[in-house]
N, C-alpha and C positions, 0 to 999 in steps of 0.2 A: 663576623657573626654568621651561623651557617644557620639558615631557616629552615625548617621542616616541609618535606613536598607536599604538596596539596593533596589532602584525602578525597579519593575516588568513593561515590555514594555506592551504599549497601549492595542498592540493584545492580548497579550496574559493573560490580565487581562476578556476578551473579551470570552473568549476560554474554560473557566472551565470546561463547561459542555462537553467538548470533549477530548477523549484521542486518542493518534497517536501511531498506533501499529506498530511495525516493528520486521519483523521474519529477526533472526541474525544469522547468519552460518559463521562464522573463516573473522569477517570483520575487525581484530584490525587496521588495516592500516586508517582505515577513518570513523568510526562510532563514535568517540568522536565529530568530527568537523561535521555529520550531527546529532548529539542530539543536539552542542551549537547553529546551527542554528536555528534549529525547537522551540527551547525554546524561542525565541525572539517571539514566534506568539503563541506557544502552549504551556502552563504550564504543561499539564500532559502527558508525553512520556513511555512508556511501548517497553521495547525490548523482545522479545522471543529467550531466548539463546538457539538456538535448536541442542545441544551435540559440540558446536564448540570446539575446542583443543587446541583454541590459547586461547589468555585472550581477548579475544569480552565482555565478561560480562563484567569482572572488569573496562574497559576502557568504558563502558557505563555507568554503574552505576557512575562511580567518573564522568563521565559526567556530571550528573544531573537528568539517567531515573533511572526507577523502572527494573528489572531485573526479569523473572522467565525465570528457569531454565528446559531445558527437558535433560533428562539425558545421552540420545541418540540422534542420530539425526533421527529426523522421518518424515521430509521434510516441505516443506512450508505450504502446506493444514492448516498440523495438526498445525504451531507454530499461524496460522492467528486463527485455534480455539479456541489454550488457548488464544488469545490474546481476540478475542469478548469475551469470559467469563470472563475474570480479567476484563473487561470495563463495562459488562452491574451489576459483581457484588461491581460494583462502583460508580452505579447511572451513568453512562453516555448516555446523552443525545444525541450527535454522536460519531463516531470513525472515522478515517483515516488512513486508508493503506498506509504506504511507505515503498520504499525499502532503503535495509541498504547500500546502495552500493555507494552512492550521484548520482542516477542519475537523480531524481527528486528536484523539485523546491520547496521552503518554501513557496516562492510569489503564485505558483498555489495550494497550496492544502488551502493557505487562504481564493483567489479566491471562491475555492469550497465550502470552510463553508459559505461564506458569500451567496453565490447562495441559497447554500439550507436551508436557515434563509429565506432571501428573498421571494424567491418561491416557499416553502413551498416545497421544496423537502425531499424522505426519501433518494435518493440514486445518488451519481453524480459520474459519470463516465468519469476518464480521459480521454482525449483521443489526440494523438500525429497526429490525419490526418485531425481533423477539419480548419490546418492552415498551413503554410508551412514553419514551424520553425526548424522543426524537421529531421533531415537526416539519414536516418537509412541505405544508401546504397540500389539500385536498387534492388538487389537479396531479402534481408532481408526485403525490403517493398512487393516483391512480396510476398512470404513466409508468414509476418506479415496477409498480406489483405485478403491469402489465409484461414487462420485463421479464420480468422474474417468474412468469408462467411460461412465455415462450422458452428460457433458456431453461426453465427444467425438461419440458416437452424434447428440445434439441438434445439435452446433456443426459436424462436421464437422472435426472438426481432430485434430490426432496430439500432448497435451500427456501427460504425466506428474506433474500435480499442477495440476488446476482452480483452484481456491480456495485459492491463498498472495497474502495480499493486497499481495506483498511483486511491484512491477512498475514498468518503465521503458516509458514510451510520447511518441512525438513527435509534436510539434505536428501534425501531415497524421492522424497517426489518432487524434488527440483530438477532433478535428474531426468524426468521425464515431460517436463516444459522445453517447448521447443516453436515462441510465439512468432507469428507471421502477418498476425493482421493487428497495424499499425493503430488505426483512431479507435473508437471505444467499443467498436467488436471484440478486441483482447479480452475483455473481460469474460466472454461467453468462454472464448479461446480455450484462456486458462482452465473453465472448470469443465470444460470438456478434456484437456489432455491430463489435469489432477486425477477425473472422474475413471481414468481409463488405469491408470495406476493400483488402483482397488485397496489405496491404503486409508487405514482409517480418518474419519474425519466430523470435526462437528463443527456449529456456529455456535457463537460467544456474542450475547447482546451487549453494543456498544452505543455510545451518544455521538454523534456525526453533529456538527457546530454552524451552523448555515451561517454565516454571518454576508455584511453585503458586499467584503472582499470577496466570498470563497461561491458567492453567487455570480459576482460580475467573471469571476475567473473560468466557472463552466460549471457548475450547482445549480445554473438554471432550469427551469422547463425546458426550455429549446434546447438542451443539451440533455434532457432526458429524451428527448423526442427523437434525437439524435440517436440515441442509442437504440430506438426501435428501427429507426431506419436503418442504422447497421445490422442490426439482428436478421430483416428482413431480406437484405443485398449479401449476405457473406455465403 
């Protein structure tokens, strides 16, 4: 009896020409259940296993993504690099940032590709304060916004939420990323060298999921605080 191959979902037949990067660091608790997600919208998934200890790779790959390996961990900057490189030398036509952690949404990063089909966007930019879905805690939204003023001030640009690592970006301005700074200064990084490209760009309000994995993992305060102390030292 010859069975019929499994039907590839709508989206994600839709999708080819994008692959969704995600830098991986010791997430085996929940990175299998955000590949099987992502794959119902996105057929091509790339995890950057960046020196994790636990088995993150293996539990991605029998997922369903593609896997490369750094041997060390050498922080996020560097795994979102190899990650634009394994995508642009695979013909893609965009990419998307997510994190391993599930704190983003499959529904919003579809959103995003569809926008920048749409409106001829190269670069869309999540962002967790264009709406009020999101609760990050009184402290951590100060902290957050604090953020997000210093890095306009640095970049030059008008965002409302710097660092959601939650982003669509096309091939012409991936092309012009070229990240160096490893812990969570990359974030400024990137929309300073996006910012410098001068192609068009908007943010796309998204729901960011705090929960107390994707907290203990680095959604904390201190890890926002963190990131002003980067801001501050780069």
């Amino acid at each position: 009896m010859i069975s019929n191959p499994p039907v590839e979902p709508t989206g994600a037949r839709s999708n080819h020409d994008t692959w969704v990067i995600i830098p991986l660091y010791n997430e085996a608790t929940v990175i299998g259940g955000v590949i099987l997600d992502l794959l119902t919208a996105f057929p091509n998934v790339v995890c950057i296993d960046d020196g994790s200890h636990d088995n993150s790779g293996r539990i991605a790959q029998n997922a369903g993504a593609q896997v490369v390996t750094h041997p060390i961990n050498l922080g996020q900057g560097a795994a979102l690099q190899t990650g634009f490189e394994f995508a642009l030398e695979r013909d893609a036509r965009y990419v998307v940032t997510f994190d391993a952690d599930g704190q983003h949404r499959v529904v919003d990063a579809a959103e995003m590709i569809e926008r920048a089909r749409n409106e001829n966007l190269a670069i869309v930019y999540g962002s967790r304060f264009l709406d009020d879905r999101t609760n990050p805690g009184i402290l951590k939204r100060i902290v957050l916004k604090t953020a997000v003023w210093v890095t306009n001030v640095l970049t030059r640009t008008r965002l409302t939420d710097a660092h959601n690592g939650l982003r669509v970006i096309r091939e012409d301005a991936i092309r012009g990323i070229k990240l160096r700074q490893d812990r969570m200064a990359h974030g400024t990084e990137i929309v300073v060298q996006l910012g410098k490209t001068k192609l068009p760009y908007a943010e796309h309000p998204v729901k960011v999921l705090y929960t107390d994995y994707s907290k203990a993992k680095g959604q904390s305060l201190l890890n926002s605080v963190n990131i002003l102390v980067d801001l501050f030292i780069r």
